[in-house]
Every structure is written in structure tokens, then in C-alpha cells.
C-alpha positions in Angstrom: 214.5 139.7 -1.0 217.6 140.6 -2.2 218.8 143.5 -4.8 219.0 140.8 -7.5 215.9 139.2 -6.9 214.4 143.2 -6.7 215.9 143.8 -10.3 214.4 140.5 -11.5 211.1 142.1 -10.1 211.8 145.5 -12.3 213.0 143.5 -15.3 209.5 140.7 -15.3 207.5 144.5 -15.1 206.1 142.8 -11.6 203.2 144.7 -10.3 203.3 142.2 -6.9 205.6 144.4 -5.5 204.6 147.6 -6.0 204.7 149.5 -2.5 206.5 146.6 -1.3 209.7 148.7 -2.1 211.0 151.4 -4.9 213.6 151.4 -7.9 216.0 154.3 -7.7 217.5 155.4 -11.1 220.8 157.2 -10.8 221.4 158.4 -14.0 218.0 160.3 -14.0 217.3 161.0 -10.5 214.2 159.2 -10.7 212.5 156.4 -8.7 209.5 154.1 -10.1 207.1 151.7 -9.1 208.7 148.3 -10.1 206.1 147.6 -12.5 206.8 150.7 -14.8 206.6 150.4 -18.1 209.5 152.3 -19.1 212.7 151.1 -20.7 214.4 149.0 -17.7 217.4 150.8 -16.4 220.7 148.6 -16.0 221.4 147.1 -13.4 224.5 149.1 -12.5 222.3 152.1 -12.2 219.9 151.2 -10.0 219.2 151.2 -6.0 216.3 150.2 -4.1 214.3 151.8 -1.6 211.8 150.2 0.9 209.8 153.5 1.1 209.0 156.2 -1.0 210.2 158.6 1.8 213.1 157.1 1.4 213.9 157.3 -2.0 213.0 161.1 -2.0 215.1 161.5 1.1 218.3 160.3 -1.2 217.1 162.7 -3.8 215.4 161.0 -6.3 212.0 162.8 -7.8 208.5 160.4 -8.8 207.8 159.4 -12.3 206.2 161.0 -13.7 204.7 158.0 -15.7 204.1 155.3 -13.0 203.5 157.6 -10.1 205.0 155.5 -7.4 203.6 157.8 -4.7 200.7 156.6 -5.6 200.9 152.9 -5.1 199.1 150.4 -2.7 200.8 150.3 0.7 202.1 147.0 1.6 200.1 144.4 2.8 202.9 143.8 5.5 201.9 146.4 7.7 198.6 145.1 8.0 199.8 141.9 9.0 202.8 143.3 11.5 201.7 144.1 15.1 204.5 145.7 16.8 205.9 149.3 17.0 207.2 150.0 13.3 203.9 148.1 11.7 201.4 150.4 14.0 203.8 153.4 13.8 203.0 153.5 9.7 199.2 152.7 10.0 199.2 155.9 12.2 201.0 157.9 10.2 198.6 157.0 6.9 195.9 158.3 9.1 197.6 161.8 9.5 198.7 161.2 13.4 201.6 163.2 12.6 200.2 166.0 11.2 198.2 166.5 13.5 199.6 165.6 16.8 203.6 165.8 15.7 205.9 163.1 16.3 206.0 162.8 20.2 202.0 162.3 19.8 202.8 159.3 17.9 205.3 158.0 20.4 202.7 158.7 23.1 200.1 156.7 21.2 202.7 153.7 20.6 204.3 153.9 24.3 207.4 154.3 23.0 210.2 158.0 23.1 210.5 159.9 19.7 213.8 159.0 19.3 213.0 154.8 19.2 210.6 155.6 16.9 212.3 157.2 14.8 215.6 155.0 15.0 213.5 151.8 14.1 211.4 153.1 11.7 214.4 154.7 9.7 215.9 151.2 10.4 213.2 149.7 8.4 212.0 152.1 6.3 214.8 154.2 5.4 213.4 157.1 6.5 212.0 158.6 10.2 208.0 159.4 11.0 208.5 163.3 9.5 209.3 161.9 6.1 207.1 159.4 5.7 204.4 161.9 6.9 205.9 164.5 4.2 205.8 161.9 1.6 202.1 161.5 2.7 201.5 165.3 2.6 203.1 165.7 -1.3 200.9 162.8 -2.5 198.3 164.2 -0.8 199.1 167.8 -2.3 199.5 166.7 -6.0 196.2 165.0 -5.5 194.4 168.6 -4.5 196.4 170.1 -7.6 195.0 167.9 -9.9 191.6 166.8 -9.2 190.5 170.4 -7.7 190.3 174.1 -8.7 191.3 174.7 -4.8 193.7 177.5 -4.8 197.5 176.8 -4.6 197.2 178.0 -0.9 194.5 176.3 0.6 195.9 173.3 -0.6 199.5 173.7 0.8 197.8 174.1 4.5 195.0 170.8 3.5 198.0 168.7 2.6 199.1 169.3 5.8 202.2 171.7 5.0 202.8 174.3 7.8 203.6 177.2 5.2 203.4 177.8 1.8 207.3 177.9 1.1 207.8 174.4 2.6 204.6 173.3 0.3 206.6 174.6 -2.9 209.9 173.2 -1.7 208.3 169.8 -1.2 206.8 169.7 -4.4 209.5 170.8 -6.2 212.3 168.2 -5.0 209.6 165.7 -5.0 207.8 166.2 -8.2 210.8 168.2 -10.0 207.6 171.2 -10.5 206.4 173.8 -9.1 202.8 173.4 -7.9 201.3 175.6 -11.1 203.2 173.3 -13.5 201.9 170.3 -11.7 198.4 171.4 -12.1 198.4 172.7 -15.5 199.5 168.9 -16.8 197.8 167.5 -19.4 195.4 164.9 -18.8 194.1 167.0 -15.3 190.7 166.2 -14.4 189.7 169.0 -11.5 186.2 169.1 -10.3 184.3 172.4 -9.3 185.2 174.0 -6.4 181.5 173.7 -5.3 181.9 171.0 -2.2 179.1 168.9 -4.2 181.2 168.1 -6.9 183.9 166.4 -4.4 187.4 165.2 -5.3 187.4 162.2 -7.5 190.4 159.4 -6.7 191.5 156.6 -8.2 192.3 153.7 -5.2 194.8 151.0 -6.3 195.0 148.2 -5.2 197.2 144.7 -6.2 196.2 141.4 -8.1 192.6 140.3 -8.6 190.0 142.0 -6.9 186.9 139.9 -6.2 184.7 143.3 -6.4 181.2 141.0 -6.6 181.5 139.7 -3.1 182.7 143.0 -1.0 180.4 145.1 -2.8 178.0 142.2 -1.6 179.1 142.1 1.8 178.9 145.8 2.5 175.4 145.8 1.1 173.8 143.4 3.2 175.0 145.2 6.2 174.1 148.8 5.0 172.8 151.0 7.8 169.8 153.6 6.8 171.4 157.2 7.9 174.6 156.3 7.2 175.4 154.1 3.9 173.3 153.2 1.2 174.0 151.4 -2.5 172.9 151.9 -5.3 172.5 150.3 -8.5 172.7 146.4 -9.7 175.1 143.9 -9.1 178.2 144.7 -11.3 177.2 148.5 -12.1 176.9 148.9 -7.9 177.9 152.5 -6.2 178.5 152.4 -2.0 178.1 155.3 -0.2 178.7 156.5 3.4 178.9 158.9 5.7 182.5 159.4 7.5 183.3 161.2 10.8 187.0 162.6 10.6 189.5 164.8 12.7 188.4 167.9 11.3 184.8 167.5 10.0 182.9 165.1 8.1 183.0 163.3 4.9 180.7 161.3 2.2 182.8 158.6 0.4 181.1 157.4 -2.8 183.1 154.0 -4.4 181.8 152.5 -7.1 182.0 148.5 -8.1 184.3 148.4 -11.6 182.5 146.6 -14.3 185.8 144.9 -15.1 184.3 143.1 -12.4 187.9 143.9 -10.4 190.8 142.9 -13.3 191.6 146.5 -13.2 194.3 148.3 -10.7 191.8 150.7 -9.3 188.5 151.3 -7.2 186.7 155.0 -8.7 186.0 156.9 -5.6 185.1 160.2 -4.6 185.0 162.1 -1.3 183.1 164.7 -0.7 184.6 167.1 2.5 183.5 169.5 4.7 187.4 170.3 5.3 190.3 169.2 2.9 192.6 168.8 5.6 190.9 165.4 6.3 191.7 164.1 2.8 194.5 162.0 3.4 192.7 160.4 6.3 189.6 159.7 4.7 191.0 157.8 2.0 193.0 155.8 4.2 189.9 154.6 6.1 187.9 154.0 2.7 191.2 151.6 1.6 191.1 149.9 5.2 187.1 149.6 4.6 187.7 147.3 1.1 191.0 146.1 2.1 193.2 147.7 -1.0 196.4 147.2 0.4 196.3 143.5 0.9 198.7 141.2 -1.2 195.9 138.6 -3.0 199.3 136.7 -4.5 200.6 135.8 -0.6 196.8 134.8 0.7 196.2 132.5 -2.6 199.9 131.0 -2.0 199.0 130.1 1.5 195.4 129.1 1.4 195.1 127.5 -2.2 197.9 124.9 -1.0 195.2 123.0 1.4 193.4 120.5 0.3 190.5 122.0 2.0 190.8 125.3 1.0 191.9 125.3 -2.8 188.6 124.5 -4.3 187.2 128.1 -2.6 190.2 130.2 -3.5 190.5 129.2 -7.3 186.3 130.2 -7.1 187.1 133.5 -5.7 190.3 135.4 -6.7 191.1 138.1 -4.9 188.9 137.7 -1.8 189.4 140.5 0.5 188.4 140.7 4.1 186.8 144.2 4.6 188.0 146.5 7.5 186.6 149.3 9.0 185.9 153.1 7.7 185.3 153.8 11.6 186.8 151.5 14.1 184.7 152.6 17.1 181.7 152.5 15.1 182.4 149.1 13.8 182.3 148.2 17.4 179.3 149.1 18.5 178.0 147.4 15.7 179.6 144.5 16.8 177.8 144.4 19.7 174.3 145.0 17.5 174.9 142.2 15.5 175.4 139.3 18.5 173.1 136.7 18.3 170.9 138.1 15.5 170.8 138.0 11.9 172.7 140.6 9.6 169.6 142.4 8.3 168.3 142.5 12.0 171.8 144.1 13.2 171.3 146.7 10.2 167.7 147.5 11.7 168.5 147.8 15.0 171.9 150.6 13.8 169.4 152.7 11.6 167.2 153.0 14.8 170.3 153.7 16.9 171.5 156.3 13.8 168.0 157.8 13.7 168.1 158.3 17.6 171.4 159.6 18.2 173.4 159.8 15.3 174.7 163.9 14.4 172.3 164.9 11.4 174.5 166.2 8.8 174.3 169.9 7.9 171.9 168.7 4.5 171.3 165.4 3.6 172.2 163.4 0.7 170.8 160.8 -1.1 169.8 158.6 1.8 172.5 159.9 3.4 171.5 161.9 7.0 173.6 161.3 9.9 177.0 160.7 11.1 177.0 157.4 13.2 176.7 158.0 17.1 179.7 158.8 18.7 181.1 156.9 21.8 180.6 159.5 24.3 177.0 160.0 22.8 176.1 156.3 23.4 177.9 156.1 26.4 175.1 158.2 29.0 172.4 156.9 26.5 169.2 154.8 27.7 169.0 153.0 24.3 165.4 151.8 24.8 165.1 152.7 21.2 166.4 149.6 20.4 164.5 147.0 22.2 167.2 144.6 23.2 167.4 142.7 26.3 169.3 144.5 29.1 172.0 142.4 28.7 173.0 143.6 25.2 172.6 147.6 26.1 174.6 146.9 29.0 177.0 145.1 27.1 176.7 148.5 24.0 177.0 150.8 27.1 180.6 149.5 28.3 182.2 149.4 24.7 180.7 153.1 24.3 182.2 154.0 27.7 185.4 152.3 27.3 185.9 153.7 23.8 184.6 157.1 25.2 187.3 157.1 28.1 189.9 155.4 26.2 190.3 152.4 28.3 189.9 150.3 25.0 191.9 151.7 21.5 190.8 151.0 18.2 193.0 153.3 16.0 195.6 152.1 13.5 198.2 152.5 16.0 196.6 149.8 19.0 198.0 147.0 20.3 195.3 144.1 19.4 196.1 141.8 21.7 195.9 144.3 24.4 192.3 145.8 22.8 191.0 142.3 22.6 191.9 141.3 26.2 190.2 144.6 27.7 186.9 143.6 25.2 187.0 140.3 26.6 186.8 142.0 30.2 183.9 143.7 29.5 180.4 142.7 30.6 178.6 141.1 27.5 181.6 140.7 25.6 182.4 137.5 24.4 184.7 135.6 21.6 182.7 136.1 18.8 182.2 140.1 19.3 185.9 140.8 20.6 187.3 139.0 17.5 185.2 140.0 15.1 186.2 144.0 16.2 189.7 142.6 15.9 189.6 141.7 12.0 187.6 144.4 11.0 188.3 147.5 13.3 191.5 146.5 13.9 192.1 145.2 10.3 194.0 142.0 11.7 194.6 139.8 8.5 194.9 136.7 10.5 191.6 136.0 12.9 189.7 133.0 12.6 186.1 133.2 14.4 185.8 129.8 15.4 182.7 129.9 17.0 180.9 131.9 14.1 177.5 129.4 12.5 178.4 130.7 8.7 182.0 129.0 9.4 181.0 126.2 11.0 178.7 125.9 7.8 182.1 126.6 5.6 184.1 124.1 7.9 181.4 121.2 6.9 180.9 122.1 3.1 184.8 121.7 2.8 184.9 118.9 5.1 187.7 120.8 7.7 187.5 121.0 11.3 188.5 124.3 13.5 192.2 122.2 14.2 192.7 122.9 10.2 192.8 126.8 10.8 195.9 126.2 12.2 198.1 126.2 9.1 196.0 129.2 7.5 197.8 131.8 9.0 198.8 134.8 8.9 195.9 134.7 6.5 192.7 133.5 8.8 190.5 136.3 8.2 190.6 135.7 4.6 190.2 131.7 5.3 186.7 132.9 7.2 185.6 134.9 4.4 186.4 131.8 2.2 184.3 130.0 3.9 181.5 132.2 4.8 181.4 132.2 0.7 181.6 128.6 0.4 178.3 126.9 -0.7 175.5 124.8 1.6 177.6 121.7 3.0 176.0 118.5 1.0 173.0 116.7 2.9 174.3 113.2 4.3 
């Protein structure tokens, strides 16, 4: 896009491209979202920004009345696969904060310096300020959903002293953490850890709420995730293992049946620090930061397609909460049905899973790490010695880190060394590569419930060719699409 075409954006109030970049006013110091609703600036005043870090990094302060910190990331990082697209999916998951800047060049194979010369390239601003942006959102979040003191939430945002906390939020906020919290409108929780910290996760367009809330249910594993309630009125829950502790993630389905901007969630932490990871894994789970507008664009203009897409607005393709869990499920689910793949995890949960310090709900254990399942026998499970074999080398190879699942891994490379291991085939290595991996554009050609899709619509696997980059969301269409016609 251009600047003209960005201020077109602004003036049409255009809620498509919020996150993909930022409006800079100069004669108030402010930067929005480009769908706020304020008065819109003239032109002469304004600059654009492709990341939030940047815009603060220039000076300018969040409104206060769109929040732009707040928005949905941009759908094109999921969708990019080299160096500056994996550098920011690491840094939403906190990499920086905890491991610095030369643990993200490490992860990415690359020296601190290239990563920070392309990703200022791009984004306007280098892996430290993007991670401070992070840490600020992160901040004004504990402010103003919590009774935490000022404190303990400077050093769970990720701020390494209380003076750079107050700085930060200051330039970024134009406040000083007390005024920020004492806002009208603040809804903190207890301090008790039961009462958790509520959120609000946006996401962009149409939301077809009905069918992940759906998916996620068919697949629930006993231990670990449960739902509750009716179709329409439904709450998920799960269990999360994070850097420094452990988490329970509670979203509910919005009886706007998804025509909102938002998903209610609340997290529930042993350690705030872990915040700002754990909602990134709960947006990567329901897929909030992908761009419904582009995927509708590109698969409602075949003939094959368009029928499925106009049924289902807002189709998302659900990720991952935890990538190396995902995969071992992957393995679970080969060659049997979805509720038999559930069964067989709440046996593997029940026999090695880590019980939580007190359950909740149906809520008891943290899913089996890979080092756990690694030296396990897994006769528990009563699968053929292929399949533990096969379960044994992703746990080992997850455990060791030959294979990478994070934000930050090459995909090609992970699904090459998944295809090398024994009892890994097609189906399982590029099923972990749309969900774990969160790759918008992977079309399971082999799968039975797309074949079944591929015959109601009357396509053939050749057609998938012209659904990209949006694949993943063309299987999903057609895992939704209804029994092919007899004759």
C-alpha cells in the first residue's frame, strides 16, 4: 500500500487493517488504530507506521480511545516463513525477554545485528522494541484487570526495574502506572489466583465462532481441556504448560455468534510473568490474527469453493496452544477416529501427564512433556508397536531438539525431519505443520474428510493449487462441506 491508499483506510474507518500498520498524528503526538472513531486528522498531519514499536519509537503515545496496542497482529506473519516473519512470532511468545536478543538470533541462525537490521527494515523498529512494546501492553493489561501491586507487575511484564517500567509507561501511555490504573471504566479482579485476569482477544472480520468452538470440542482430551455449556452459550477450557509455570485458559463462545471484535477470555496463572505468552498461544489456538477479508478474496473466487465460503464466514483454521503437545497427538490420532484419538490422550494424560497442584473443574493435569514420553513404555495405550514406536521418536526428537516446533522454526525444515522419522508419514507431518506450526497454507491431500469435501464440491486435489497461501483454510472448508450427493 501506499500513504494515500493508508489514509483512504483511516478516512473509510477500515477495521481490515488494523495491526496491519498504525496512523501517526503530529499535531497531538498520538498514533491510532486506523479504524478509530475519532475525528479524522488531515492528511498533512499524519504518518504511518508498520508497527506499534515503531510509532512509539518516533514518539508518538496510544490512544487512549482505540488502544492500538491492543490490536490483532497481522495475519502476514503467519503466512511469512523466513527470518523477519519467525523473528516476530518469537518475540509474541516472550523469546526476548527471556533469552535476550542473541537467544533469538540463535534460535533463527542468524547474528543479532541481521536481525535487527531487517527487522528495523521492515518493521521500523529492532527485536528490543517490539519486545518493549509487548512488555507495555502487557503492563497496562496487569494495571487494569488486576489489584497486583505496581511492582510485581513492572517485573511480570517483563521490565528489568521498576524505573524503566515507569518510563515505559509514561512515554507510551502519556501516565504514570497509578493514573493508568485508576481510569474509569477498570475492571480488576481479586488478587486471589482463582479469580484470574480477564482479557478481551480481538480479532478481525467475521468470526465463524460455531465451528471452532465445534472443532475443539470434539477433540477435547479428559485431564487437560473440557467445555462446557450448549452450542452458542459454549466455555473451552484448558490446561497450559508455559516458561515459568502453568496456566488454565478459559474462552468463552460469544453469543453474537462471532459479529463482535473480541473472544472473553481469562487466564488463570501460577506466575504473571507467563502472561504475555499465554495469550499468544490461546490467539494461535483460535487463530485471531488471521485476515478472514484476504482468505474469502481468494477462496470465494473458485467456482468450487464459493458455495462453502459464503456458508461459513470467517472460517478459521485452529493452531496450537502447545506445539509439541499437538504433535504427539498427531501421532494419536493416525488411522483412528477423532473421539478414539481423544481416548487414547486422556489415558496417555492420566498415565503421565504432571497433576496440577489442585484440580479444577475437570481440569487435572498438564499434558505429558516430551522428555516424559520419550523413556515411556506406553502400554497404557494399547496401540500397535508401530504407532508407540512412531510416539516414541516425535517425543525423543522433540525432547533432544532435533525437530522445532516453536514460533520461530523453519517448517520446511521441521516437516522434512518428521518425514524422517519412523511412523511418520504425510498425513501426521502436515497436519503438525498447520496446526503446531500455524502454517495458513497446507492442504492434507490424503486426508478421507477432504477427499469427502473434494467430491461434495465436485474438485479434484489439482484444484488446491490455486487456493494458496490459503490451503489450510480450503481444508477446513471442506472438512465442513456437507455429504457429497449419492450418484
Amino acid at each position: 500500500m501506499k500513504d494515500d491508499d493508508r489514509y483512504q483506510a483511516v478516512r473509510s474507518k477500515d477495521a481490515r487493517f488494523d495491526g496491519a500498520f498504525f496512523t501517526a498524528v503530529r499535531t497531538t503526538g498520538i498514533y491510532c488504530r486506523p479504524s478509530c472513531p475519532a475525528v479524522t486528522p488531515k492528511r498533512e498531519n499524519v504518518c504511518f507506521y508498520p508497527s506499534a514499536a515503531a510509532a512509539q519509537g518516533a514518539g508518538f503515545r496510544a490512544c487512549r480511545r482505540c488502544r492500538p496496542d491492543a490490536v490483532p497482529g497481522s495475519a502476514e506473519w503467519n503466512v511469512r516463513a523466513d527470518m523477519v516473519g519467525r523473528a516476530v512470532r518469537l518475540i509474541g511468545d516472550g523469546v526476548v525477554d527471556r533469552e535476550g536478543v542473541s537467544g533469538l538470533a540463535d534460535r533463527l541462525g542468524y547474528s543479532s545485528r541481521q536481525v535487527h537490521r531487517q527487522l528495523t527494515q521492515e518493521l521500523g523498529a529492532g527485536p528490543v522494541a517490539l519486545a518493549r512494546a509487548q512488555r507495555a501492553h502487557t503492563a497496562r493489561t496487569l494495571l487494569q484487570t488486576t489489584d497486583l501491586p505496581v511492582t510485581e507487575i513492572a517485573f511480570a511484564a517483563g521490565f528489568a526495574s521498576v524505573r524503566q517500567f515507569n518510563d515505559t509507561i509514561r512515554e507510551v501511555y502519556a501516565a504514570t502506572p497509578s493514573a493508568l490504573r485508576a481510569r474509569p471504566g477498570r475492571h480488576a479482579t481479586s488478587r486471589e489466583p482463582a479469580a484470574g485476569i480477564p482479557l478481551r482477544l480481538a480479532h478481525r472480520g467475521p468470526y465463524a465462532a460455531d465451528e471452532i468452538f465445534g472443532f475443539l470440542q470434539r477433540r477435547v482430551i479428559p485431564g487437560i481441556e473440557e467445555t462446557t455449556g450448549v452450542p452458542g452459550a459454549r466455555t473451552y477450557r484448558r490446561t497450559l504448560r508455559l516458561p515459568y509455570g502453568t496456566g488454565i485458559a478459559e474462552v468463552h463462545e460469544p453469543r453474537h455468534g462471532g459479529d463482535g471484535a473480541w473472544l472473553d477470555c481469562r487466564l488463570h496463572l501460577t506466575d504473571p510473568r507467563d502472561l504475555s505468552t499465554a495469550v499468544q498461544r490461546v490467539r494461535r489456538l483460535f487463530d485471531l490474527d488471521a485476515d478472514p477479508w484476504a482468505v474469502a478474496e481468494r477462496l470465494g473466487a473458485d467456482p468450487h469453493l464459493r458455495a462453502l465460503v459464503a456458508a461459513r464466514p470467517g472460517l478459521r483454521s485452529p493452531g496450537a496452544a502447545d506445539a509439541e503437545e499437538l504433535a504427539v497427538r498427531a501421532v494419536l490420532g493416525q488411522q483412528v477416529s477423532v473421539a478414539a484419538a481423544a481416548g487414547l490422550g486422556g489415558t496417555l494424560v492420566a498415565a503421565y501427564g504432571k497433576p496440577l497442584a489442585a484440580s479444577d473443574g475437570g481440569l487435572t493435569h498438564v499434558f505429558p512433556d516430551p522428555g516424559t514420553l520419550a523413556g515411556a513404555a506406553l502400554d497404557e495405550l494399547g496401540m500397535p508397536d508401530s504407532r508407540r514406536r512412531a510416539l516414541r521418536a516425535v517425543a525423543e526428537a522433540l525432547a533432544e531438539g532435533t525437530v522445532r516446533l516453536d514460533p520461530g522454526a523453519d517448517r520446511d525444515d521441521a516437516q522434512q525431519k518428521l518425514l524422517a522419522l519412523p511412523g511418520i508419514g504425510p498425513w501426521t507431518a502436515g497436519y503438525i505443520r498447520m496446526r503446531a506450526l500455524g502454517d495458513p497454507d497446507v492442504f492434507l491431500q490424503g486426508d478421507a474428510g477432504v477427499r469427502h469435501g473434494l467430491a461434495a464440491v465436485g474438485a479434484a486435489p489439482a484444484d488446491a493449487a490455486a487456493w494458496g497461501p490459503w490451503r489450510s483454510y480450503a481444508v477446513h472448508h471442506l472438512w465442513n462441506a456437507p455429504a457429497p450427493t449419492a450418484g
